[in-house]
N, CA, C and O atoms as a CHARMM CRD file, in Angstrom:
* protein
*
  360
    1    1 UNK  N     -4.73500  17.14000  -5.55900 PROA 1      0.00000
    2    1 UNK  CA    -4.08500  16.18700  -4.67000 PROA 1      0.00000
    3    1 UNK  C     -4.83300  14.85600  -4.73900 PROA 1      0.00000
    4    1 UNK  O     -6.06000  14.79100  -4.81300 PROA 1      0.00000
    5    2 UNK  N     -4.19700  14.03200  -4.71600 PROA 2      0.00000
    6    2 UNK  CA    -4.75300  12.72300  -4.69300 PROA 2      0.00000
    7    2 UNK  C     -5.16800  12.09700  -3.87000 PROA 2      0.00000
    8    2 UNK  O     -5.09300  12.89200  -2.93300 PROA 2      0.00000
    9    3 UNK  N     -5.73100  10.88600  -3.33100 PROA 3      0.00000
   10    3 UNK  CA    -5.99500  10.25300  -1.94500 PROA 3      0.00000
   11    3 UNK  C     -5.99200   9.00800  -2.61500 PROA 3      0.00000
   12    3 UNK  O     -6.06100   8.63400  -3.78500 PROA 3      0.00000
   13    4 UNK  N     -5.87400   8.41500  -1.34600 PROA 4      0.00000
   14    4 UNK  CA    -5.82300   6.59400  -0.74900 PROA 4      0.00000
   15    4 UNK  C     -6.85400   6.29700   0.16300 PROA 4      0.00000
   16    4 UNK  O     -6.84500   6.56300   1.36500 PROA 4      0.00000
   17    5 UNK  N     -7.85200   5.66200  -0.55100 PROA 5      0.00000
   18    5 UNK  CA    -8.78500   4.62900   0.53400 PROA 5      0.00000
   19    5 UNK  C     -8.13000   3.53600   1.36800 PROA 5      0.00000
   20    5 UNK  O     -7.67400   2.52800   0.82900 PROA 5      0.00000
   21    6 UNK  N     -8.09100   3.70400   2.47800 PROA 6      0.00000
   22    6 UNK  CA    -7.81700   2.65200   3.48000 PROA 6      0.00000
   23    6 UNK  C     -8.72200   1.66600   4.40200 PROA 6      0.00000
   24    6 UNK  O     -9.01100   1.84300   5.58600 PROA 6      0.00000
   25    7 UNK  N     -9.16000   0.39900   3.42200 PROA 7      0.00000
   26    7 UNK  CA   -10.06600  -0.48300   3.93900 PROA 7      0.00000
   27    7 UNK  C     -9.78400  -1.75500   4.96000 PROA 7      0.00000
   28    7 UNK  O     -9.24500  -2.77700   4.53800 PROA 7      0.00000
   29    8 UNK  N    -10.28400  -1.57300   6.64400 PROA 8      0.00000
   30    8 UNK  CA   -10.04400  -2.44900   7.40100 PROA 8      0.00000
   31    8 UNK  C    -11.49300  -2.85100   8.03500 PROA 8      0.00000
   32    8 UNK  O    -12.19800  -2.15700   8.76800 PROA 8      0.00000
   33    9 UNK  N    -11.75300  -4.26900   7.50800 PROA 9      0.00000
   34    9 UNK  CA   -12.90800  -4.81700   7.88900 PROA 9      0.00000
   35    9 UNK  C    -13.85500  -4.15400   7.66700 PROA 9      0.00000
   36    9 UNK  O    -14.08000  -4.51600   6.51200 PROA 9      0.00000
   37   10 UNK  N    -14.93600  -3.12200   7.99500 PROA 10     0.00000
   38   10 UNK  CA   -15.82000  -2.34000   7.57100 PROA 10     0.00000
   39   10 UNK  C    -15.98800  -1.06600   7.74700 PROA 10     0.00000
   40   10 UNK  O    -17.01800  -0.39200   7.73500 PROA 10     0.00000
   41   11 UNK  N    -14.49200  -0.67900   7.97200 PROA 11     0.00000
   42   11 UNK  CA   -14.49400   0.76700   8.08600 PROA 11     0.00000
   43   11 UNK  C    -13.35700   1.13000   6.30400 PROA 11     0.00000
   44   11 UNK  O    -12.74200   0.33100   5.59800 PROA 11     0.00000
   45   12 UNK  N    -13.47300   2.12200   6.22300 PROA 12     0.00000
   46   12 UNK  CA   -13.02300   2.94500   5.30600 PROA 12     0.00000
   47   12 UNK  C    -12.69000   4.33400   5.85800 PROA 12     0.00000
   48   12 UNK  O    -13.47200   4.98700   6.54900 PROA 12     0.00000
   49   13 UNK  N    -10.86500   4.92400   5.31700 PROA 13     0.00000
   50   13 UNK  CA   -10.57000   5.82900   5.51900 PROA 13     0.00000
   51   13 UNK  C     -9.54100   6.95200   4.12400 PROA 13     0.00000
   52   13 UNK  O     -8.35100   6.78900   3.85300 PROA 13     0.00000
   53   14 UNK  N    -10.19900   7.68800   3.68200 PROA 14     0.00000
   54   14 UNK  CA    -9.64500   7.86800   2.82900 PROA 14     0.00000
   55   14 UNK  C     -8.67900   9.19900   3.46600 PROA 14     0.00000
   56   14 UNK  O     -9.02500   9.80900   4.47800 PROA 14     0.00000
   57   15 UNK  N     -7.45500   9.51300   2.70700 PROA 15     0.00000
   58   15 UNK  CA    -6.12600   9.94700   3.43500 PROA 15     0.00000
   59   15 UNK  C     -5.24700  10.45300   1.90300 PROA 15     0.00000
   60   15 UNK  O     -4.91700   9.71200   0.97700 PROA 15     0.00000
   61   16 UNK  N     -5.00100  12.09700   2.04200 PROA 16     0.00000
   62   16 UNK  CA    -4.74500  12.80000   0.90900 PROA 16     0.00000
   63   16 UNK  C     -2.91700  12.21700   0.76900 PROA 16     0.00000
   64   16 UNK  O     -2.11200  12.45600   1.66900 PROA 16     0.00000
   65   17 UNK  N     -2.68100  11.73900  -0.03200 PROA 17     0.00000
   66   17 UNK  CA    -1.24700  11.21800  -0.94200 PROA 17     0.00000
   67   17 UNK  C     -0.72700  12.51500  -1.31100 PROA 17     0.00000
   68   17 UNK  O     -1.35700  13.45000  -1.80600 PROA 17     0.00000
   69   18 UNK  N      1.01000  12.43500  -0.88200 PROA 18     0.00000
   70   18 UNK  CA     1.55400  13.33300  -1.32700 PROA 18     0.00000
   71   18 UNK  C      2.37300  12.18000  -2.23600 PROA 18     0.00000
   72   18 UNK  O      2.67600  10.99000  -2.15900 PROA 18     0.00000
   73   19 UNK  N      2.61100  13.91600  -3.62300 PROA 19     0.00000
   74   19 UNK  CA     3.30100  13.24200  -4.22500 PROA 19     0.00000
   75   19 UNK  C      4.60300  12.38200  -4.09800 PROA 19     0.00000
   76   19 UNK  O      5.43000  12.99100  -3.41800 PROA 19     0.00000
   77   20 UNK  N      5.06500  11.13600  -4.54100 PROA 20     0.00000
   78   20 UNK  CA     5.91100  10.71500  -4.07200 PROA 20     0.00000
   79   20 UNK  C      6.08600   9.68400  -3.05100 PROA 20     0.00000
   80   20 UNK  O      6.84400   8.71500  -3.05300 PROA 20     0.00000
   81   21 UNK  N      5.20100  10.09700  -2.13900 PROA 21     0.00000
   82   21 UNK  CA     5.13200   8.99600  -0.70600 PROA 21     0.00000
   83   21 UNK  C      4.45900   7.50500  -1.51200 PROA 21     0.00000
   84   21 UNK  O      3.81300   7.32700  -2.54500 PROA 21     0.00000
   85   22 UNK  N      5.08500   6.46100  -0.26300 PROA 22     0.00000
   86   22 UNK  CA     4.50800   4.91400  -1.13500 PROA 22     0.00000
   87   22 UNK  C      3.41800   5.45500   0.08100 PROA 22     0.00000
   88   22 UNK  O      3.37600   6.50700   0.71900 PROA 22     0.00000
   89   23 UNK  N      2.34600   3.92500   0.09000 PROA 23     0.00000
   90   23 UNK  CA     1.60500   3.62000   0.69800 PROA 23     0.00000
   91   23 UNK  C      1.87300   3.83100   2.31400 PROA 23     0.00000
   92   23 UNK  O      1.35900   4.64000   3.08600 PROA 23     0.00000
   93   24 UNK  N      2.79100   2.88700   2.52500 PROA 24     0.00000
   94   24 UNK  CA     3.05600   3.44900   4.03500 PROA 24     0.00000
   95   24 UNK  C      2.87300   4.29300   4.78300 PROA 24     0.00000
   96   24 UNK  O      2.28400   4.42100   5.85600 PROA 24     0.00000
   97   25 UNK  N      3.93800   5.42000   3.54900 PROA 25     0.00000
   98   25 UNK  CA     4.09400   6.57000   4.40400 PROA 25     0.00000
   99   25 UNK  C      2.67300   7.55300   4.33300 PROA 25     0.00000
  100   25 UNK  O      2.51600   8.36100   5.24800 PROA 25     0.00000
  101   26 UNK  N      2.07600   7.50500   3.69700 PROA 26     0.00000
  102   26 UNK  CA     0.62200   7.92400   3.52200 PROA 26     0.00000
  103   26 UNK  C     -0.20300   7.49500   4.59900 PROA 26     0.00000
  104   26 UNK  O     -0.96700   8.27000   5.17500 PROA 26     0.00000
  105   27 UNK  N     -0.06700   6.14400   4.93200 PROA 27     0.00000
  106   27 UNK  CA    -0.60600   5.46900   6.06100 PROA 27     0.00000
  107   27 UNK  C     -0.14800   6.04700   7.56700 PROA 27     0.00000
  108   27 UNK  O     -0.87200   6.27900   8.53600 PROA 27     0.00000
  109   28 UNK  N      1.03700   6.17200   7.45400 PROA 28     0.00000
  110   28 UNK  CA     1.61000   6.54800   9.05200 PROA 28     0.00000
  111   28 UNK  C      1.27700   8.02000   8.93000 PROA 28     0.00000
  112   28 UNK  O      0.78200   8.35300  10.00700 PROA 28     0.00000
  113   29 UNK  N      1.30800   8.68300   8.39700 PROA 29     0.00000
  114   29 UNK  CA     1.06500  10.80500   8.47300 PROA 29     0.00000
  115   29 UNK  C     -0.73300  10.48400   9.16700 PROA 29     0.00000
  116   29 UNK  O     -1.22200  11.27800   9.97100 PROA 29     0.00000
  117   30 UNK  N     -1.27700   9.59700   8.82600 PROA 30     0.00000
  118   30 UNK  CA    -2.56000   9.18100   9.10700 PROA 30     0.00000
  119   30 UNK  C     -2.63400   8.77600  10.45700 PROA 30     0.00000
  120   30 UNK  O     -3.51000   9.12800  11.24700 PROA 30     0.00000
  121   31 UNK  N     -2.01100   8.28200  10.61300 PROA 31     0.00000
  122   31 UNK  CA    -1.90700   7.02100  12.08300 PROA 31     0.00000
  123   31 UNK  C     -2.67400   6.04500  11.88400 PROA 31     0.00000
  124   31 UNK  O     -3.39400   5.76300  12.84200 PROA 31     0.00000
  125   32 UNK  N     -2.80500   5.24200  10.70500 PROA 32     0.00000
  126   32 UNK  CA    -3.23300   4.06700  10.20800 PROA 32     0.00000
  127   32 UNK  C     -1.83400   2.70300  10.55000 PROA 32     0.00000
  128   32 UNK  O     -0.79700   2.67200   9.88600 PROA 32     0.00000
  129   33 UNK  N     -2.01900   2.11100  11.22800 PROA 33     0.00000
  130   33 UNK  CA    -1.17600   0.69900  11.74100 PROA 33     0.00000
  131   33 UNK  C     -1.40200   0.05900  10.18900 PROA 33     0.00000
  132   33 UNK  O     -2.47300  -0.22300   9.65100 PROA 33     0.00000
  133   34 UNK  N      0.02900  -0.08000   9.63100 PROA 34     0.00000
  134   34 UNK  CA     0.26700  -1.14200   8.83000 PROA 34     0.00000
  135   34 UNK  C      1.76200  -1.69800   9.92600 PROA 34     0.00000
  136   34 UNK  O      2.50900  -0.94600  10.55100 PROA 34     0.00000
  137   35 UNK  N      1.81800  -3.09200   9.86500 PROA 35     0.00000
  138   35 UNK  CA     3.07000  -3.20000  10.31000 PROA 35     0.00000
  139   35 UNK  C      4.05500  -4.13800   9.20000 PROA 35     0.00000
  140   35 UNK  O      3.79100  -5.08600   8.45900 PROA 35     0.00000
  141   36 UNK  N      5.30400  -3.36700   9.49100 PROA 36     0.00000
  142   36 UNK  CA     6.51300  -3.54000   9.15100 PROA 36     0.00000
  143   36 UNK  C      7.77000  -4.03800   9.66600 PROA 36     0.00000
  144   36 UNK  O      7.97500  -4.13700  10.87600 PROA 36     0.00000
  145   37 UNK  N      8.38100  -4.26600   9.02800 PROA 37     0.00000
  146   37 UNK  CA    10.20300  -4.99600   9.81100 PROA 37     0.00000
  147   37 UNK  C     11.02500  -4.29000   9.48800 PROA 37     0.00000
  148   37 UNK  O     11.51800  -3.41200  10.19700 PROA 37     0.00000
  149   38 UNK  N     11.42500  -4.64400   7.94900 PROA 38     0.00000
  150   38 UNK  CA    12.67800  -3.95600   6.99100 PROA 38     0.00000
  151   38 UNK  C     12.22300  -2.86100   6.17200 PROA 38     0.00000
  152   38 UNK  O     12.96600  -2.02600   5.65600 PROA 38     0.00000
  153   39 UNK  N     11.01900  -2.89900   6.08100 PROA 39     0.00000
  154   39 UNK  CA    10.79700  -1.34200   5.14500 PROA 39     0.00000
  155   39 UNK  C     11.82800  -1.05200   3.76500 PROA 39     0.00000
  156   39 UNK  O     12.09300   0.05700   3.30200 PROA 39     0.00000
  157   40 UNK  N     12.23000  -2.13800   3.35600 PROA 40     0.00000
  158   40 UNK  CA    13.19600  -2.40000   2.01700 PROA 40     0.00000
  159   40 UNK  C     12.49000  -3.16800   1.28600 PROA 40     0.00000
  160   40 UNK  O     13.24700  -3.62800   0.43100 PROA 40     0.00000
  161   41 UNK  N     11.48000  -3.55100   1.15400 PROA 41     0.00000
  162   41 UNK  CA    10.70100  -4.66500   0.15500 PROA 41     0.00000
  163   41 UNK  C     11.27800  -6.08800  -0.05200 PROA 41     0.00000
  164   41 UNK  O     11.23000  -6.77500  -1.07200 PROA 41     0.00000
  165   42 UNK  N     11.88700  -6.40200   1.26600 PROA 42     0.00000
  166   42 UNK  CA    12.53400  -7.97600   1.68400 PROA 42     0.00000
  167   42 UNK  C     11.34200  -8.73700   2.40000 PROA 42     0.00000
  168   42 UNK  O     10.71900  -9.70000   1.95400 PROA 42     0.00000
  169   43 UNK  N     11.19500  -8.19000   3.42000 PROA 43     0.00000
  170   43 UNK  CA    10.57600  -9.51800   4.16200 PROA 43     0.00000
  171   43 UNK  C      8.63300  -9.54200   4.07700 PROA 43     0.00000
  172   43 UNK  O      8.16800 -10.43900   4.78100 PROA 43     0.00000
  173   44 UNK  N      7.64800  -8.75200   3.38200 PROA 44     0.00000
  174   44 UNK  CA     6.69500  -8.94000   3.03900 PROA 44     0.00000
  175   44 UNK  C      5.71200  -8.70700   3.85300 PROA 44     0.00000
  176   44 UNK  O      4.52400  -8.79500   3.54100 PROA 44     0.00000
  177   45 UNK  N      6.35200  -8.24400   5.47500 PROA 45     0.00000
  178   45 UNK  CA     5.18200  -7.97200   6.33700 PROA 45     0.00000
  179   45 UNK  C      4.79500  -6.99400   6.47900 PROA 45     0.00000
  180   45 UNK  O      4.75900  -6.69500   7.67200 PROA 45     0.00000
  181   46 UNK  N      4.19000  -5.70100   5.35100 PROA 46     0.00000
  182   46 UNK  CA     3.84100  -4.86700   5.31700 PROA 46     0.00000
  183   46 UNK  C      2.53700  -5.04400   4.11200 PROA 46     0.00000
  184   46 UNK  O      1.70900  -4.25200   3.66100 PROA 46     0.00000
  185   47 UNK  N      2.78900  -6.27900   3.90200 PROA 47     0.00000
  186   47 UNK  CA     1.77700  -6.94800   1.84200 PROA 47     0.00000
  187   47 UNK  C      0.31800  -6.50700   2.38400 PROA 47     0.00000
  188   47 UNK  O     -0.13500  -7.01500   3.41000 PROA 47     0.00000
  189   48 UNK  N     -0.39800  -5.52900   1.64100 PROA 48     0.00000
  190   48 UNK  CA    -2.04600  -5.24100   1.92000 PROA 48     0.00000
  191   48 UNK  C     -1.94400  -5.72800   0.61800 PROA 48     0.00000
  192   48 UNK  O     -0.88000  -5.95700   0.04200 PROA 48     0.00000
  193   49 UNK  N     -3.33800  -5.92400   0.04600 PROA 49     0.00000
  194   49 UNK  CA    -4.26400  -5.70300  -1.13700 PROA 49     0.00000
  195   49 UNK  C     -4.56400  -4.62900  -1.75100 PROA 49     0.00000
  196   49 UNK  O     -5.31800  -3.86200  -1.15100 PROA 49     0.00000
  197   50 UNK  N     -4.06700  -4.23000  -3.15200 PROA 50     0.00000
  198   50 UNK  CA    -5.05900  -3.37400  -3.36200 PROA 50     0.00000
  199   50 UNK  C     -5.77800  -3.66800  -4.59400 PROA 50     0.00000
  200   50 UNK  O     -5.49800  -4.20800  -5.66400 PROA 50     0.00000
  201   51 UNK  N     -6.98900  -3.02500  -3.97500 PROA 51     0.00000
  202   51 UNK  CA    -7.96900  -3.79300  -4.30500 PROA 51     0.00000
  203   51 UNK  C     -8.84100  -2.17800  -5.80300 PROA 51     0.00000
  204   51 UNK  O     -9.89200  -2.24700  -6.44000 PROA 51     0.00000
  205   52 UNK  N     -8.09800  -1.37600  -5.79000 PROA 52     0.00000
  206   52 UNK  CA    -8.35100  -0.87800  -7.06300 PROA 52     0.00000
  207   52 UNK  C     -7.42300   0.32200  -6.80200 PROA 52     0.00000
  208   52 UNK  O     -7.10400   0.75100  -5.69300 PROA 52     0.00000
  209   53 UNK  N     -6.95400   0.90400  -8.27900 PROA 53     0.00000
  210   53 UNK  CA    -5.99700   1.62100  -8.81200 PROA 53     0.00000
  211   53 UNK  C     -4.99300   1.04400  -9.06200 PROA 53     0.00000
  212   53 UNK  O     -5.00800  -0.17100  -9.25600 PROA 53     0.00000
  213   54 UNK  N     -3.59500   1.95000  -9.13400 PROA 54     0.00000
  214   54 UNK  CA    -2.95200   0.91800 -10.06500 PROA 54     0.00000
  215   54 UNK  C     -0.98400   1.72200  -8.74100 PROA 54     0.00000
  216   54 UNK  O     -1.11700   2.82900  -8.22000 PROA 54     0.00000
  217   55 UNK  N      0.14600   1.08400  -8.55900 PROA 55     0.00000
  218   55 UNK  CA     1.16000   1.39300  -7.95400 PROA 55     0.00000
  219   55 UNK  C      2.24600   0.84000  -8.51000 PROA 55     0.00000
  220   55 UNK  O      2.33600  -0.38600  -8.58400 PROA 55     0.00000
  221   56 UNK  N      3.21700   1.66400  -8.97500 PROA 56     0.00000
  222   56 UNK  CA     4.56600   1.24900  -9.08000 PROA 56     0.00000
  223   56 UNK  C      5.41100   0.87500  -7.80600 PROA 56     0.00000
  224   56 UNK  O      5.61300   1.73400  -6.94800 PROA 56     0.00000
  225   57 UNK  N      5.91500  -0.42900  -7.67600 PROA 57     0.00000
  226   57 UNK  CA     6.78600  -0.84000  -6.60200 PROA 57     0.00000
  227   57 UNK  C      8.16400  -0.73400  -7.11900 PROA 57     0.00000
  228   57 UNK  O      8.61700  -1.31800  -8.10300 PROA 57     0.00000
  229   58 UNK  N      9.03500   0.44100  -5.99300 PROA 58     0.00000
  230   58 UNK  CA    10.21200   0.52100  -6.25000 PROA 58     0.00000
  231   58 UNK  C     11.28100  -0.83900  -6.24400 PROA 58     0.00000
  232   58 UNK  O     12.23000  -1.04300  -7.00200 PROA 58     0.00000
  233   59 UNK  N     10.85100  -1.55600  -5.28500 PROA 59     0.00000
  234   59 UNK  CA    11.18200  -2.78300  -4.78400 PROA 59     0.00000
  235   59 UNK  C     10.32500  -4.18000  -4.29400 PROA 59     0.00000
  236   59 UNK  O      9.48400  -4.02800  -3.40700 PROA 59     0.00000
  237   60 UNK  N     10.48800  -5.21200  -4.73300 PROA 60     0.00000
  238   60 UNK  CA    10.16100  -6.44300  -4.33700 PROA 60     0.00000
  239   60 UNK  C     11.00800  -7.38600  -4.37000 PROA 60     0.00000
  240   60 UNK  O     11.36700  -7.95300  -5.40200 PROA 60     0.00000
  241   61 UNK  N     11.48400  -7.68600  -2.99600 PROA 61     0.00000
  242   61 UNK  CA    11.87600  -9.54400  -2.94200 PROA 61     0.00000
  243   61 UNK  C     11.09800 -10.51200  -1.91500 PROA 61     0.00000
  244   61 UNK  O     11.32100 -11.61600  -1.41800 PROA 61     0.00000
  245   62 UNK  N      9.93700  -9.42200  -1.83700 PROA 62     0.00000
  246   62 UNK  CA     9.07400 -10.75100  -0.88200 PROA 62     0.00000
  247   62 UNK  C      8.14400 -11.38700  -1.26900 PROA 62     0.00000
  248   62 UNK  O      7.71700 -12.30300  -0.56700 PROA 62     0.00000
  249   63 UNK  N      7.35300 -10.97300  -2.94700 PROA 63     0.00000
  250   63 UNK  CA     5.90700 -11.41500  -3.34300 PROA 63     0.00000
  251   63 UNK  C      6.55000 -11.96100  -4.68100 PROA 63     0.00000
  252   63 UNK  O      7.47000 -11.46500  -5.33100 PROA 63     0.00000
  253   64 UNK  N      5.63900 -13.40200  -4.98200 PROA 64     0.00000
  254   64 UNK  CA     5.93300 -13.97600  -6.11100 PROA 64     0.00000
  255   64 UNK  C      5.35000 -13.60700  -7.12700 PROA 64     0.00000
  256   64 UNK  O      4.50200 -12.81200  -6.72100 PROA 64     0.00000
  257   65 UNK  N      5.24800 -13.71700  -8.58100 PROA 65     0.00000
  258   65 UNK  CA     4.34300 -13.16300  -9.86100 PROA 65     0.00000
  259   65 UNK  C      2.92200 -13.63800  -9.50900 PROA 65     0.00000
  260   65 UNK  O      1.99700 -12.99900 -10.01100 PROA 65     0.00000
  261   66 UNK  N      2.58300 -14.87000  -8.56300 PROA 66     0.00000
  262   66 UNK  CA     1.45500 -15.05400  -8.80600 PROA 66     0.00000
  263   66 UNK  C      1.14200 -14.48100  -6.83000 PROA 66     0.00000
  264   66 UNK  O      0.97800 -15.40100  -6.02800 PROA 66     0.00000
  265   67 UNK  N      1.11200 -13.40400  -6.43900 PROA 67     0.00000
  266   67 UNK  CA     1.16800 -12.99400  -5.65400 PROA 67     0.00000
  267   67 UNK  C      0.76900 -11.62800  -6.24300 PROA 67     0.00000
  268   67 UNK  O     -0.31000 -11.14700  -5.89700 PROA 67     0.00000
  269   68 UNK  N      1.47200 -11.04400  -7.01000 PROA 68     0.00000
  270   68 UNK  CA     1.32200  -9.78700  -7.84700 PROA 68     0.00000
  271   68 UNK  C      0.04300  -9.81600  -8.49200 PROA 68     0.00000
  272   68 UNK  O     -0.78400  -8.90700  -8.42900 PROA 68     0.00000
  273   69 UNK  N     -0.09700 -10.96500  -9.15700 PROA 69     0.00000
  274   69 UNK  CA    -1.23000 -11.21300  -9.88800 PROA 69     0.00000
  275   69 UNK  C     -2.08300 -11.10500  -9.31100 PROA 69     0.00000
  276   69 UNK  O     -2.94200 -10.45500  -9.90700 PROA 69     0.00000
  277   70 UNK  N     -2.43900 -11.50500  -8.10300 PROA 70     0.00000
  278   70 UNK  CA    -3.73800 -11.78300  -6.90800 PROA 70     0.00000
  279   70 UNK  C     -4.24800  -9.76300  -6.53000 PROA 70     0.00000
  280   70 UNK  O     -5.34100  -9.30500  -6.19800 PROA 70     0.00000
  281   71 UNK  N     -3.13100  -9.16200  -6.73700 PROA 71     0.00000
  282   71 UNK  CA    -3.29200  -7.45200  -6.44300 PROA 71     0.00000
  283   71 UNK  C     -2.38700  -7.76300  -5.38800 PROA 71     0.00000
  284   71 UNK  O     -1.59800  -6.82700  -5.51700 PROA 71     0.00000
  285   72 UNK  N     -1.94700  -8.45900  -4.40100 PROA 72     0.00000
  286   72 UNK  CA    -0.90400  -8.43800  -3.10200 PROA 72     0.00000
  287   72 UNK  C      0.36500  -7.09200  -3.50700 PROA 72     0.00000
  288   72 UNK  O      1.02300  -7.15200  -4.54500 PROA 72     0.00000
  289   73 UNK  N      0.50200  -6.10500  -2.62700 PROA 73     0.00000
  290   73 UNK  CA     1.64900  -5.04500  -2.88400 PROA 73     0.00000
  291   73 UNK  C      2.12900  -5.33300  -1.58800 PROA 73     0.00000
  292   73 UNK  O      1.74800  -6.09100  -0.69600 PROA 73     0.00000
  293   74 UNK  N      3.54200  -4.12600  -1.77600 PROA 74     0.00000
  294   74 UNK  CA     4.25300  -3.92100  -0.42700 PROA 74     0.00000
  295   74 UNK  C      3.89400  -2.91300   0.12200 PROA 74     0.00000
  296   74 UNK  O      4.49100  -1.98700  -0.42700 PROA 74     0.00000
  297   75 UNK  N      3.20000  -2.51300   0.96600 PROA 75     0.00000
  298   75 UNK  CA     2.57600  -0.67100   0.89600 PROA 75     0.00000
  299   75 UNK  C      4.34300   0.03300   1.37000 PROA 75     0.00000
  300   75 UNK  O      4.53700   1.24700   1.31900 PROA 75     0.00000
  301   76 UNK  N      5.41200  -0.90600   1.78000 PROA 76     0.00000
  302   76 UNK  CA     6.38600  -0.01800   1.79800 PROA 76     0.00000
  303   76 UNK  C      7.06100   0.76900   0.63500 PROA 76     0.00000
  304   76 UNK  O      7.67400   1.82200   0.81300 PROA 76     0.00000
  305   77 UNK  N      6.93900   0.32800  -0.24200 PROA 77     0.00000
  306   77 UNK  CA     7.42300  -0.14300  -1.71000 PROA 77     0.00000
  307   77 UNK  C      6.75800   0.71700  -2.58900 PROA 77     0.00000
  308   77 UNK  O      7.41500   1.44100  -3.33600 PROA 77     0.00000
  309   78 UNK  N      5.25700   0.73300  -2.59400 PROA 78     0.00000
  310   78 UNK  CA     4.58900   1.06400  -3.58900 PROA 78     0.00000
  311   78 UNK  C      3.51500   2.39500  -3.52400 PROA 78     0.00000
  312   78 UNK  O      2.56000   2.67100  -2.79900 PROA 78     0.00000
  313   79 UNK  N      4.29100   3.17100  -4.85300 PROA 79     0.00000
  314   79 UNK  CA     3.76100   4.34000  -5.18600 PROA 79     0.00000
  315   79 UNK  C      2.73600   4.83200  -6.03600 PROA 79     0.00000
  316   79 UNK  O      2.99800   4.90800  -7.23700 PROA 79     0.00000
  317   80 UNK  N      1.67100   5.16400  -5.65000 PROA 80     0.00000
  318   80 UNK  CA     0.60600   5.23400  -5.93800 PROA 80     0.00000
  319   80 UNK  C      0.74300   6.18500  -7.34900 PROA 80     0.00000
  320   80 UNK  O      1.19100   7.33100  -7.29400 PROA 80     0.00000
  321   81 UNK  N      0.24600   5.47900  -8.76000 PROA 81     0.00000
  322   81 UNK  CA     0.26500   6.41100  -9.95900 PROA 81     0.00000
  323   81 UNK  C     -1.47900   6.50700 -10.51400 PROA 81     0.00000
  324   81 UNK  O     -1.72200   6.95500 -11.63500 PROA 81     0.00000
  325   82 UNK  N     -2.20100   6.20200  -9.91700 PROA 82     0.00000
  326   82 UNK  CA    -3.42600   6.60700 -10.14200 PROA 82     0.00000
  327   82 UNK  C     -4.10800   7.11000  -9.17100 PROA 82     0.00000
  328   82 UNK  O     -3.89500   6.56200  -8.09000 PROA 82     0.00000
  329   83 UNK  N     -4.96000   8.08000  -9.16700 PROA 83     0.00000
  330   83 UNK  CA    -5.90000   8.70100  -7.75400 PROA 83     0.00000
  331   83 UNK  C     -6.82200   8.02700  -7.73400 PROA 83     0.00000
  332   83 UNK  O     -7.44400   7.62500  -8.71700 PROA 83     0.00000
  333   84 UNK  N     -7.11500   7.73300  -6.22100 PROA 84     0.00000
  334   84 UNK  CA    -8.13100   7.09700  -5.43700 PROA 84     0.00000
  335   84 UNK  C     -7.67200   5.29500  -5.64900 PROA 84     0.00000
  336   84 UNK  O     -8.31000   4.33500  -6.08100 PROA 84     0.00000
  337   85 UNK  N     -6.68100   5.40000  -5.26900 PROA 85     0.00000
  338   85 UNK  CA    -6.28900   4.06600  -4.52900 PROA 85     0.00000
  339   85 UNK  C     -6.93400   3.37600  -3.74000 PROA 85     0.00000
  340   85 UNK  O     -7.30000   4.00000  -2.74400 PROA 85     0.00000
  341   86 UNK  N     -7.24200   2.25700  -3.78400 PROA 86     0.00000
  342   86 UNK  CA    -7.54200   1.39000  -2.34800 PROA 86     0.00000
  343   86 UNK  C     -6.90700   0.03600  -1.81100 PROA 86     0.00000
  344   86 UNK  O     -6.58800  -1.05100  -2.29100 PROA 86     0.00000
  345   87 UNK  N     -6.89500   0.39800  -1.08700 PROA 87     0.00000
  346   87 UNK  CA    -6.00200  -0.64700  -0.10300 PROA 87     0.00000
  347   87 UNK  C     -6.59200  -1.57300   1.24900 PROA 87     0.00000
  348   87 UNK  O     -6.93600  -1.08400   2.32400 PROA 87     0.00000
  349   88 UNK  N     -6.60800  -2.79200   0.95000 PROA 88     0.00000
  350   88 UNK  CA    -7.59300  -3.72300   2.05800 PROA 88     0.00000
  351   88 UNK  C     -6.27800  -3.94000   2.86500 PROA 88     0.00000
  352   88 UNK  O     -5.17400  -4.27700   2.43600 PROA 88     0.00000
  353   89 UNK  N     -6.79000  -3.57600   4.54300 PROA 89     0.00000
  354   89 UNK  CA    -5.66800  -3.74000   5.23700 PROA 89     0.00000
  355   89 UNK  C     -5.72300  -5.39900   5.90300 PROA 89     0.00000
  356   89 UNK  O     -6.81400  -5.77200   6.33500 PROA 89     0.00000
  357   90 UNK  N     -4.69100  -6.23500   5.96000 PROA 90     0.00000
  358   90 UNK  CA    -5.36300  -7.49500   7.02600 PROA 90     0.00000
  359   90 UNK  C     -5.84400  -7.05000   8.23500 PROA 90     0.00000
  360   90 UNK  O     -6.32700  -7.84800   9.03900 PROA 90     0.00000
């Protein structure tokens, strides 16, 4: 089974990924607060960092290429294809 590091300010929480689930939903089985609106990869207020491994996003219309470039994801969106993800929360 895989996991997701979840980094907010100086805590760290790492949280076992089922297959399939994006970020989010990995986050909420946790009770880790990311917040969201549309949960469709429109409006962008769900965008963490990640800051190592690698995620396929089913969807994006809220982050630009040079947004992508920076590591910015949608944690609604994006499915974790490497183990031990990490993710900087704002």
């Amino acid at each position: 089974m895989w996991t997701v590091v979840f980094r907010q300010g100086f805590s760290a929480r790492r949280v076992a990924h089922h297959d399939g689930e994006t970020i989010l939903q990995t986050a909420r089985r946790a009770n880790i607060l990311i917040n969201t609106n549309c949960v469709q990869g429109k409006c962008g207020t769900c965008t963490c960092l990640l800051h190592k491994g690698q995620v396929a996003m089913r969807r994006n219309e809220a982050l630009s290429k040079e947004d992508l470039d920076s590591g910015l994801i949608l944690a609604c969106q994006s499915v974790p294809v490497t183990d031990g993800c990490e993710v900087k929360l704002p």
